[in-house]
N, C-alpha and C positions, 0 to 999 in steps of 0.2 A: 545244514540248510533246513528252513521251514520247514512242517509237511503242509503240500499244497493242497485247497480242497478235497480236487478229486481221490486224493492220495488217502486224506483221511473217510471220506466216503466209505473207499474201499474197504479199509482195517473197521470202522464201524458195522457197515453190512458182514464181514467176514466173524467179527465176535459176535454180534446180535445172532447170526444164523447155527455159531459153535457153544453158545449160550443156552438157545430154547433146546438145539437137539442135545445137551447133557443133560437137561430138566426133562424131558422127554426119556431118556435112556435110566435115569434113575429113578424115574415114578414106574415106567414097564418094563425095564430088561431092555440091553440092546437089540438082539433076535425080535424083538416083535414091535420092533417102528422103524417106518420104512421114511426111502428119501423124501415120499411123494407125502408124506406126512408129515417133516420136517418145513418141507418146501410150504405147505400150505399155511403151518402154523406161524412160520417166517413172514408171506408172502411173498416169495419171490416164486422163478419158476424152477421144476428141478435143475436144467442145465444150468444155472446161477450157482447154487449148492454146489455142483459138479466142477464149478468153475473155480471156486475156491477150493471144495475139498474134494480131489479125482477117485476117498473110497472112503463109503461107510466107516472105516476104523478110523479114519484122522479125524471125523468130525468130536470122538471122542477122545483120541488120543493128539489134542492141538495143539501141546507143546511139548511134542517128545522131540522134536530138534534140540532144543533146550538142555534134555533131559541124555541125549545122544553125547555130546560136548561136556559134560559137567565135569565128569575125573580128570579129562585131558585141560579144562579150564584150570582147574587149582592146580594140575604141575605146572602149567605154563608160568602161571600168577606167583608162586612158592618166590619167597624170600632170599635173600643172600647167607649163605652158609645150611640154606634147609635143603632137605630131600624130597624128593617127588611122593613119598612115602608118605613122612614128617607133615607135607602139605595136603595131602586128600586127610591126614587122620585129623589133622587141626582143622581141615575147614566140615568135615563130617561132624565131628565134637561139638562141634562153636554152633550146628544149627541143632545138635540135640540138644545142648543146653539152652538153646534159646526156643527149643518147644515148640520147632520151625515147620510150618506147613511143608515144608523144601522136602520132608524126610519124613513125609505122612502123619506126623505129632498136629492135630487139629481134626476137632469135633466135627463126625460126616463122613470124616475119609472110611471106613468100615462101607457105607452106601455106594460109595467110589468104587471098593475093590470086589463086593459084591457082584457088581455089574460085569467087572472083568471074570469072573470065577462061571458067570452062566452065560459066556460067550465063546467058544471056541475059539474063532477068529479074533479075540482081540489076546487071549490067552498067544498064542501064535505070532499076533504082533508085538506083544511085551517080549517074548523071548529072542524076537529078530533083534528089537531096538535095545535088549543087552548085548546081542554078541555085535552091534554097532559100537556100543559103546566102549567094550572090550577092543574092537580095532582100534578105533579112535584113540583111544589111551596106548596103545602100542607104537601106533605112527608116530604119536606126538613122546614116548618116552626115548623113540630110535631117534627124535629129531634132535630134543633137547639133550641126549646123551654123546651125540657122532655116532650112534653104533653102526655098524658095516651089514648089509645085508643078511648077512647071515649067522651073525650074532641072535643065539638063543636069550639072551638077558632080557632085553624089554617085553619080550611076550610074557617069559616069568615072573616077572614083578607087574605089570597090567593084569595076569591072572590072579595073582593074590591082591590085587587095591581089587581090585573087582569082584572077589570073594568076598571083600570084608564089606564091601559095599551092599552085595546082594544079600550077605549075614546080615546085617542092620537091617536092613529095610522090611527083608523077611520076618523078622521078629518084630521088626515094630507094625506090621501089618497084622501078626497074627494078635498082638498085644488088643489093638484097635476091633478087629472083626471080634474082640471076644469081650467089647463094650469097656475098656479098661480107661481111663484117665489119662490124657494126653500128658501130664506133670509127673504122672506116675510110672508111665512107662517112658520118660525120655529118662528118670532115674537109673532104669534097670539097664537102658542102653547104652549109658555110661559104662558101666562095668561092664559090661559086655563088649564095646569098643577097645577098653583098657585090657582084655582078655584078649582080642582080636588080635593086639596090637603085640602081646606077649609072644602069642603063636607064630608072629613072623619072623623069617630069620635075618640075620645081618647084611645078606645081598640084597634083601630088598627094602629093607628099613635104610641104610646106608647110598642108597643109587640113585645116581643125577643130582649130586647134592650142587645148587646150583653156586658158583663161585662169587667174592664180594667183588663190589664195581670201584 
């Protein structure tokens, strides 16, 4: 269906307002700008801010739902005859090589993580919205697999794609905050993905391999 004015209204004031407050967060630090200064520089009133976003941290972190779903997105998506494995390293790959903002590879990002690093509270909330993420991938590998309740399998293989996940990104953050070339460091995290990928073993490289139709 369309989206109807008012609809789009909304998602406009909603980015306009998640727009000036990360320009804001990245010119002072998040600790030292407040809602009533976001609101002002917006123009709306704070209960508006509040109304889209209920705390200080989503205004910065606006598309961690996104970010929450990713792993459990590409096993869902994984091919016929692939593994849920197979499918998080191909599509983790496929955006290093493509030098993908997806995976922090893009000029800035270093400003980005700064911000998180002299926040407590957002440091706090990045580690909530991994161990979501880490759920989410377990739900969705217990779904896609039949596994029985109480089947240890899916939580062990969701803790290693989730390892290899927070490897990567780790390193490519530290690559970035330490001024290095987004082309240059999606090279190194190749091989370093291809290492990731060695260290796994066969229960989880092999698991959920999804059947042809």
């Amino acid at each position: 269906m369309a989206e109807g004015l008012r609809e789009r209204k909304k998602r406009q004031t909603r980015q306009h307002i998640s727009d000036m407050a990360t320009g804001l967060f990245l010119e002072r630090g998040f600790d030292d700008v407040t809602i009533a200064e976001i609101a002002e520089v917006c123009e709306v009133s704070v209960n508006t801010v509040y109304n889209y976003f209920p705390a200080k941290e989503d205004l910065f972190m606006d598309r961690s739902a996104g970010l929450v779903d990713r792993l459990a997105r590409y096993v869902r998506g994984r091919g016929a005859g692939e593994s849920a494995a197979a499918a998080v390293l191909r599509e983790l790959r496929e955006q290093v090589e493509a030098v993908s903002p997806a995976v922090g590879l893009v000029e800035g990002y270093d400003r980005f993580l700064r911000v998180i690093e002299g926040a407590a509270t957002l440091k706090a909330r990045l580690w909530h919205l991994q161990q979501e993420q880490l759920t989410r991938l377990e739900e969705t590998l217990r779904q896609e697999a039949g596994a029985a309740a109480d089947d240890w399998l899916p939580l062990l293989v969701a803790g290693q794609l989730n390892w290899v996940h927070a490897t990567l990104t780790a390193h490519i953050a530290r690559a970035m905050m330490a001024g290095r070339a987004p082309d240059e460091v999606s090279r190194e995290a190749l091989v370093l993905l291809d290492d990731l990928e060695d260290a796994l073993g066969g229960k989880v490289l092999n698991y959920a391999v999804r059947g042809g139709r």
